[in-house]
N, C-alpha and C positions, 0 to 999 in steps of 0.2 A: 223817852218819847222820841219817836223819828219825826224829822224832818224833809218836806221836801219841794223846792220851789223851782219854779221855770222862768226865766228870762226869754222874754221871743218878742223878737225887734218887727215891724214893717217889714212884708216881701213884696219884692216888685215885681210879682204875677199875675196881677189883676185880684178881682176878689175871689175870697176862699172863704169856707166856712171850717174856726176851728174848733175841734171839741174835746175840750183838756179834760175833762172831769178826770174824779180819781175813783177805784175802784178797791178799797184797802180790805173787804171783808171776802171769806168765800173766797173760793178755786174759780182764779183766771179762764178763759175760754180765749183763746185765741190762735192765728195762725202761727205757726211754725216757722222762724226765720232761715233756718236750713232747707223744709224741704221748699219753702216759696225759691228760696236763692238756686236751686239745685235744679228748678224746673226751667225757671228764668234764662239762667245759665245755659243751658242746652238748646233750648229753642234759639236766642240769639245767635247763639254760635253756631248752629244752623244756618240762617238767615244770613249771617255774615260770611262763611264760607262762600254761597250761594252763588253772593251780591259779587264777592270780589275775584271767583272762579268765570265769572261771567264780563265781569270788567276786564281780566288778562285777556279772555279768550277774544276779546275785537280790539286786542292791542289798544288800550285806552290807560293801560295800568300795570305796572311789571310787577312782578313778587318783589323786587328788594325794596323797590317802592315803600309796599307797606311794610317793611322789617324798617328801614330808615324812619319812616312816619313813629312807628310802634318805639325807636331808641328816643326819639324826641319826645313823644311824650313822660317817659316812664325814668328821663334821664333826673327829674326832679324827684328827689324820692327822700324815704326814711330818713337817712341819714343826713338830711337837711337840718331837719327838723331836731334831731340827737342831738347832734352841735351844739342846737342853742338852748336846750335842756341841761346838756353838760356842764356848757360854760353858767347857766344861772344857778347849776347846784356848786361852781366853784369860786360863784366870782360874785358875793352878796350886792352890791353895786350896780353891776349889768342887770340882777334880777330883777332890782326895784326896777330899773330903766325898761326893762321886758314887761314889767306889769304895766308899766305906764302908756307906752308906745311895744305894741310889739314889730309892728314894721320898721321902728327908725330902728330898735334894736336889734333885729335882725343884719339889718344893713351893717352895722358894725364888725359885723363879723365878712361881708361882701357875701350875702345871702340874700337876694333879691326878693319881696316877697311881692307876687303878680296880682294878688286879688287888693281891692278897695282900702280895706282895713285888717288889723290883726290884731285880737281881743285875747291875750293869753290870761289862763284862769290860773290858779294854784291849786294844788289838793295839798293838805293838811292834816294831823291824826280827827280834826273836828269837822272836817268840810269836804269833802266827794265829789267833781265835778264831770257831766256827761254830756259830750257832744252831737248836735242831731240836725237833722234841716227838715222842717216837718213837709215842706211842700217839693221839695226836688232833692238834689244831690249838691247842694253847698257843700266847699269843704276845700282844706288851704291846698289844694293840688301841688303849689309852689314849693313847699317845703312837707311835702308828705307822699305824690304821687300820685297815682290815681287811688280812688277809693274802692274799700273791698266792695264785693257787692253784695254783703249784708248791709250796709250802711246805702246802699239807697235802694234797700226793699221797703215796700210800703207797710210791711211788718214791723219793723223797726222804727222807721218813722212815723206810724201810728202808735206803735206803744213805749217810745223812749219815754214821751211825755204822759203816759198814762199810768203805765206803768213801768217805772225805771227798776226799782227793785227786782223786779222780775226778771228784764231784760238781762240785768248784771249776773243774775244767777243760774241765766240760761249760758256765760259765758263763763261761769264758777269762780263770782264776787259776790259772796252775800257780806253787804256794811253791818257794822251793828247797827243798833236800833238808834243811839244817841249820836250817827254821823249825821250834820246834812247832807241831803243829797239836792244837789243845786243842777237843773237843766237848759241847755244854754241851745238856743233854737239857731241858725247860720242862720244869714241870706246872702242876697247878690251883690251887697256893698260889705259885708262883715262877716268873716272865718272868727272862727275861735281853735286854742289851742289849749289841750292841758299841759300844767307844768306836772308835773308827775314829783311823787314824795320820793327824797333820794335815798336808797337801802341804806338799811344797815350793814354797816361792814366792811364801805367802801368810801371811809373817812379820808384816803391820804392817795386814794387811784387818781390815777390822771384824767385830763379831761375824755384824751384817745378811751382809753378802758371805761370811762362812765358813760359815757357815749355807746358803746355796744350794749349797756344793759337799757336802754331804753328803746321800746318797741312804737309801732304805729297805734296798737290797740289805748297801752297805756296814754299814749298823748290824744289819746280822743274819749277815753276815761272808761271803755270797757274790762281795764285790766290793771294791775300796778305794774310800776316798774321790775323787770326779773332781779331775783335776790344775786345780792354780790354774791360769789363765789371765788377763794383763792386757787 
């Protein structure tokens, strides 16, 4: 029997109407999260060309400008986030203290985390965890970067909570049937993070080497962690 539940906190957006219902029977109909992403994509960057070809040209804004802008934001990234995956698949101690607080645990390591709160989930061989923001683009930027931009298409955020199975298998994770599958909604006071399951195979690597096998996917739960390899 599968299971599958959603956690979704208060957003501070004003009011919203949401409609979780589930849809388990019968062929899906919905949009495509590539070609939404792929259209999005182009037009913005369009647009942003435009805006910022036109801000240089009345000397209002230099090119290295925005490359300096673009290193600071992007200077937070993945490999923040690795760390403190590595260290809770090596250090049982830190993990419980990660489940518990994930921003004081962070800090331990002098990994700052900038958003409100830090909710770190576990995945498990029984339990599957999927990260989503059903109303905007919540998501730990602090220790992960910026977010892809399937993750705040309205495709995605419409159907992580509707249909998650689906979603996972449009990213080539099909759970079994007896995993749960638990969906954890951000908002503007609370990121969540998955702790991703540690491969097989990589019982006695260092924290450096376990740290390269975890991705941004896996830690928002699209994906597992990639398999050890010697």
């Amino acid at each position: 029997m599968s299971h599958e539940a959603h956690e979704h906190d208060d957003h501070d957006h004003g009011d919203h109407d949401h409609d979780h219902a589930h849809d388990h029977g019968g062929k899906h109909s919905h949009p495509s999260l590539v070609i939404e992403d792929e259209a999005g994509n182009i037009e913005g960057q369009i647009m942003i060309d435009a805006l910022q070809n036109l801000l240089v040209a009345r000397n209002l804004l230099a090119h290295q400008e925005v490359t300096q802008e673009i290193e600071k934001l992007e200077s937070p990234g993945v490999h923040q986030g690795a760390k403190i995956v590595a260290r809770a698949w090596t250090d049982p101690a830190f993990k419980q203290r990660l489940l518990a607080n994930g921003k004081s645990a962070a800090a331990e390591l002098d990994i700052k985390v900038g958003e409100a709160q830090l909710v770190v989930v576990e995945n498990t061989p029984d339990t599957h965890n999927l990260i989503t923001c059903t109303l905007c683009s919540c998501y730990p930027r602090s220790i992960l970067g910026q977010p892809p931009s399937w993750y705040i298409s309205k495709a995605y955020r419409a159907r992580a909570v509707r249909e998650p199975r689906a979603v996972l298998a449009e990213f080539g994770m099909s759970l079994p049937d007896d995993v749960e599958l638990v969906v954890h909604d951000s908002n503007a006071d609370m990121r969540y993070l998955v702790l991703p399951e540690r491969p097989e195979g990589a019982e006695t690597w260092s924290e450096d080497k376990l740290a390269e096998l975890v991705t941004r996917d896996c830690m928002i739960g699209v994906s597992k962690a990639l398999p050890a390899q010697s």
